[in-house]
DRENPA-3360 file (N, C-alpha, C; in nm, 2 decimals, always signed):
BEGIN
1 = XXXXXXXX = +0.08/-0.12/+0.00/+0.00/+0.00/+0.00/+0.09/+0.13/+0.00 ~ +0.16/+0.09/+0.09/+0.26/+0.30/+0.12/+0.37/+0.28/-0.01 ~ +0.44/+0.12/-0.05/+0.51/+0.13/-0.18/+0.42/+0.14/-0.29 ~ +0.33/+0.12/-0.29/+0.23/+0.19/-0.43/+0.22/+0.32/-0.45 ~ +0.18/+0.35/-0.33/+0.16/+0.52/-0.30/+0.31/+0.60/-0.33 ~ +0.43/+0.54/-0.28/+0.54/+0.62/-0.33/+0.59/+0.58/-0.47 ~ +0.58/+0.48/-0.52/+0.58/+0.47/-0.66/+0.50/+0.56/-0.79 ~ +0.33/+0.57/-0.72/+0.27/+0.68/-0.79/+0.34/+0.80/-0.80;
9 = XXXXXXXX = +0.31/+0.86/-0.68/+0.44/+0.97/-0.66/+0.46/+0.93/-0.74 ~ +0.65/+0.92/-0.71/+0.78/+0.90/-0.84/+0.76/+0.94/-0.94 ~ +0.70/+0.80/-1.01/+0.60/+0.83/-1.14/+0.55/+0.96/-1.23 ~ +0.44/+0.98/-1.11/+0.39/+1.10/-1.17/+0.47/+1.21/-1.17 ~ +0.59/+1.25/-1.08/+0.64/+1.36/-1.06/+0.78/+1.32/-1.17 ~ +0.84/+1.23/-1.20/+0.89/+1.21/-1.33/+0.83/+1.24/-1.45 ~ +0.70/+1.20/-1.45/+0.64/+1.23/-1.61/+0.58/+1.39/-1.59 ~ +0.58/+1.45/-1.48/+0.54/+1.58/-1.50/+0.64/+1.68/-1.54;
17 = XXXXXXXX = +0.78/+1.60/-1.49/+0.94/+1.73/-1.50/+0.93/+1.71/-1.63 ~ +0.92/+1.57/-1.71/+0.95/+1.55/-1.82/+0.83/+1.61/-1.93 ~ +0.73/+1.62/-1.90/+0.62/+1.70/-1.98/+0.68/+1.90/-1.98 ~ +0.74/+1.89/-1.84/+0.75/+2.07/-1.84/+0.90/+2.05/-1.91 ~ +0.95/+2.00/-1.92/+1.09/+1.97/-1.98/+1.06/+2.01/-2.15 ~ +0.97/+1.89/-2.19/+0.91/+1.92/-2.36/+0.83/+2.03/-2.41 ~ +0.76/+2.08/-2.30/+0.67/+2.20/-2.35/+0.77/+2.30/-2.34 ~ +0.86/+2.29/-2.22/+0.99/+2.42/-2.24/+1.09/+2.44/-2.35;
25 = XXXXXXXX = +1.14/+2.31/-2.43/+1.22/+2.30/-2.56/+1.13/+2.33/-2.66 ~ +1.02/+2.29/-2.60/+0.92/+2.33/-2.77/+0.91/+2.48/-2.77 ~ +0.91/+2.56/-2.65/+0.91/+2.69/-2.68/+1.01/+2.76/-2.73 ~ +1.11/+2.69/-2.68/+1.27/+2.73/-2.68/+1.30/+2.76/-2.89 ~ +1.24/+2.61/-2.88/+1.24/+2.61/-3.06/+1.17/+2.73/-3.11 ~ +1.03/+2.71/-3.10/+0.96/+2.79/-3.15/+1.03/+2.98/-3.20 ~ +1.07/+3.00/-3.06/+1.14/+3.10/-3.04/+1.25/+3.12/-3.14 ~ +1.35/+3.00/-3.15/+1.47/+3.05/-3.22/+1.47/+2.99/-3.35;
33 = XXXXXXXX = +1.29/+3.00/-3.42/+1.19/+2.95/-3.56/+1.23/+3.13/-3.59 ~ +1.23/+3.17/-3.47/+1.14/+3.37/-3.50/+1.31/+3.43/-3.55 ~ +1.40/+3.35/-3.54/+1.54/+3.43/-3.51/+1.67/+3.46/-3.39 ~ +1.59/+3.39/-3.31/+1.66/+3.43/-3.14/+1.77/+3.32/-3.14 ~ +1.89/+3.35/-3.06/+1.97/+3.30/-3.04/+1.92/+3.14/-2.99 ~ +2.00/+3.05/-2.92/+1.96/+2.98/-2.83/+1.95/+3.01/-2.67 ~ +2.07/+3.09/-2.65/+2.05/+3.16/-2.51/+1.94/+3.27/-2.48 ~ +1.93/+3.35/-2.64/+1.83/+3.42/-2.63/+1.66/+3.38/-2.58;
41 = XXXXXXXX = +1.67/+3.29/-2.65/+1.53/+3.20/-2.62/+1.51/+3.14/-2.53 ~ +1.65/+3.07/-2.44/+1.56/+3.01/-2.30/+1.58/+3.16/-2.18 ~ +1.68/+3.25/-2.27/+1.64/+3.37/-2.12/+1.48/+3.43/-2.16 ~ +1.47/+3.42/-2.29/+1.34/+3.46/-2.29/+1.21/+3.43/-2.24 ~ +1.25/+3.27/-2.24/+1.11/+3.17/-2.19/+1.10/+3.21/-2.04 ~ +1.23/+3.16/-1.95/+1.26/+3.12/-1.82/+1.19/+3.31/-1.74 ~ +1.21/+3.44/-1.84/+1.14/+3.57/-1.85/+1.03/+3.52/-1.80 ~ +0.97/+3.46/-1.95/+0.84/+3.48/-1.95/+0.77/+3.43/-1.82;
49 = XXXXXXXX = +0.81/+3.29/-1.80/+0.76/+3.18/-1.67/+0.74/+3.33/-1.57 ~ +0.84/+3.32/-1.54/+0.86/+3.45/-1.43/+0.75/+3.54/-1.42 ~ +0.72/+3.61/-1.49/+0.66/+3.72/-1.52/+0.54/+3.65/-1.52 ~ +0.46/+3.55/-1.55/+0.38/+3.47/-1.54/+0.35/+3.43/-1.38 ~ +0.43/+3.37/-1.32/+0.43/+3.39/-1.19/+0.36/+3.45/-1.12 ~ +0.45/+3.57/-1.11/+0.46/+3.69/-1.03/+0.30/+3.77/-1.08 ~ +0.26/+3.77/-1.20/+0.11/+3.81/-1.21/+0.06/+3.71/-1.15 ~ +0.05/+3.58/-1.14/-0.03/+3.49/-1.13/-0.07/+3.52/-0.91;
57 = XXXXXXXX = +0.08/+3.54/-0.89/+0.08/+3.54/-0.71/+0.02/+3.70/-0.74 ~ +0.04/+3.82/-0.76/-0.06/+3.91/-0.75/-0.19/+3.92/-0.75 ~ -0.28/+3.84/-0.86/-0.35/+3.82/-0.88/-0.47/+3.76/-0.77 ~ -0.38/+3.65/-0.70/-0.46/+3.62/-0.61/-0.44/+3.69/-0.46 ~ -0.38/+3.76/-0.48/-0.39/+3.84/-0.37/-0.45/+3.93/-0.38 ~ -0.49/+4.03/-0.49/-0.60/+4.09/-0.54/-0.71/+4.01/-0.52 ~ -0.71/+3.93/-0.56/-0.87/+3.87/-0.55/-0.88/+3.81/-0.42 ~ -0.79/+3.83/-0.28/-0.82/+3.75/-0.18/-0.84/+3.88/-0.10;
65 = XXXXXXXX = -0.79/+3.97/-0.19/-0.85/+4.13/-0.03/-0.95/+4.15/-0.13 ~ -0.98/+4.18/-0.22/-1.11/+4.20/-0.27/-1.22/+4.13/-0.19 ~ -1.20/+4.00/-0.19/-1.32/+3.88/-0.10/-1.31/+3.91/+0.05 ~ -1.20/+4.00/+0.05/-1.21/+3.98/+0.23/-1.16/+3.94/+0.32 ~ -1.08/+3.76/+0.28/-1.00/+3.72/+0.25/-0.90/+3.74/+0.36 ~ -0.82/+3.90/+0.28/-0.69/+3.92/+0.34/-0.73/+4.04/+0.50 ~ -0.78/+3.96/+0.61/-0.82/+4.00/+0.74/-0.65/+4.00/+0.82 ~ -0.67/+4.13/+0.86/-0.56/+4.09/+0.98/-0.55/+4.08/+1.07;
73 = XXXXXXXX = -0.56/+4.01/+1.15/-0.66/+3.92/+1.29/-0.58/+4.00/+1.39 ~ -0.44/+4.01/+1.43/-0.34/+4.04/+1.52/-0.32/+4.16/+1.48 ~ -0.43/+4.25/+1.56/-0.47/+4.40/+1.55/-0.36/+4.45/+1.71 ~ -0.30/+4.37/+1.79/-0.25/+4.46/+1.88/-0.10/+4.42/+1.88 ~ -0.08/+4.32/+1.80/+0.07/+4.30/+1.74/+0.18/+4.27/+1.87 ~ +0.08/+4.16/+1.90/+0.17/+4.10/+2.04/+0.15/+3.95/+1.94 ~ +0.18/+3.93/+1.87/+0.20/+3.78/+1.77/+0.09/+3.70/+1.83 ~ +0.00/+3.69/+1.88/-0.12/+3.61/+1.94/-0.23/+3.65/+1.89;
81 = XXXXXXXX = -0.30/+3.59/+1.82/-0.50/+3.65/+1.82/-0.55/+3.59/+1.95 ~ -0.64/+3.71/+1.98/-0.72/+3.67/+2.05/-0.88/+3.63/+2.04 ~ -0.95/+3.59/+2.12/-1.05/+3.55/+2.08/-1.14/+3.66/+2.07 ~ -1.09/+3.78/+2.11/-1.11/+3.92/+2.08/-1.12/+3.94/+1.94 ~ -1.01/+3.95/+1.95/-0.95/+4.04/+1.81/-0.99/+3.93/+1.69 ~ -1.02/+3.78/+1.70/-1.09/+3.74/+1.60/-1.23/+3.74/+1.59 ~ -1.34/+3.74/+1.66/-1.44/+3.82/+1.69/-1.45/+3.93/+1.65 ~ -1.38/+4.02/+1.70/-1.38/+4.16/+1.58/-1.37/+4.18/+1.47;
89 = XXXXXXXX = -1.26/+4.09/+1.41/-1.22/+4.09/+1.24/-1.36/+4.03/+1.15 ~ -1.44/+3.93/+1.23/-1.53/+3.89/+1.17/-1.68/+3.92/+1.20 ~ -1.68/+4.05/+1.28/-1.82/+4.11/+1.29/-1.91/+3.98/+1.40 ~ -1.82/+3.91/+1.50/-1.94/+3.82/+1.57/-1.91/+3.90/+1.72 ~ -2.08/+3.89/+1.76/-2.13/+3.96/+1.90/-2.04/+3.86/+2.02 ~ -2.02/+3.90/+2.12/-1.99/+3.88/+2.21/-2.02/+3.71/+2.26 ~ -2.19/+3.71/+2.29/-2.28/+3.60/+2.31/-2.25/+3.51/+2.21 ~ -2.26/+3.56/+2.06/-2.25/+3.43/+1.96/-2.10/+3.36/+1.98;
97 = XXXXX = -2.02/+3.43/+2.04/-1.88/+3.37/+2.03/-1.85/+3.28/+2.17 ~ -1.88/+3.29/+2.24/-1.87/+3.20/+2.35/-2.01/+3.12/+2.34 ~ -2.09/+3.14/+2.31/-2.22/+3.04/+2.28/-2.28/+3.01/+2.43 ~ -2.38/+3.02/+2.44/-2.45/+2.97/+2.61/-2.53/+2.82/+2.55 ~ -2.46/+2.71/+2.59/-2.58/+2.60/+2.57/-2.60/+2.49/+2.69;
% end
C-alpha cells in the first residue's frame, strides 16, 4: 500500500518534469523558428515563466483582499489573536462567540 503510494508519486512527478521539460524546448524552438539565439530564447522563456508567476501570485492576492480574504486578525501585534481580536475581524457579537448552551 505506502510502496504503491510512493511509486505513484515517483512516477507521476517524473512524467510531470518531463512533460515541463518538452513544452519548455518546444518553446525554446519555437522561439529560435522567429530568429533568437539559443540563449536568447531560453532567457526569454525562463522571462516569461517568471513574469507569469509573479502576475499569477498578485493576482490572487487581489482577489483574496477584494473577497475579504486578506483579514488581519493580530490588531494589537503581540504575535497572538485573541478570541477578541478574532471576533472583531469577523463582525461576531460577544454572546455568539462564547455560545450559552
Amino acid at each position: 500500500m505506502v510502496v504503491e503510494d510512493l511509486l505513484g508519486d515517483i512516477c507521476f512527478e517524473f512524467i510531470f518534469w518531463i512533460a515541463l521539460h518538452v513544452v519548455y524546448e518546444i518553446a525554446v524552438q519555437i522561439l529560435m523558428g522567429f530568429g533568437l539565439s539559443r540563449m536568447e530564447a531560453e532567457g526569454s522563456a525562463l522571462a516569461f515563466v517568471f513574469v507569469v508567476i509573479f502576475l499569477m501570485a498578485a493576482l490572487t492576492a487581489y482577489r483574496r483582499k477584494k473577497l475579504g480574504k486578506a483579514v488581519t486578525l493580530d490588531t494589537d501585534g503581540d504575535g497572538r489573536i485573541s478570541a477578541e481580536e478574532e471576533a472583531a475581524a469577523f463582525d461576531i457579537e460577544e454572546e455568539e462567540w462564547w455560545g450559552e448552551e
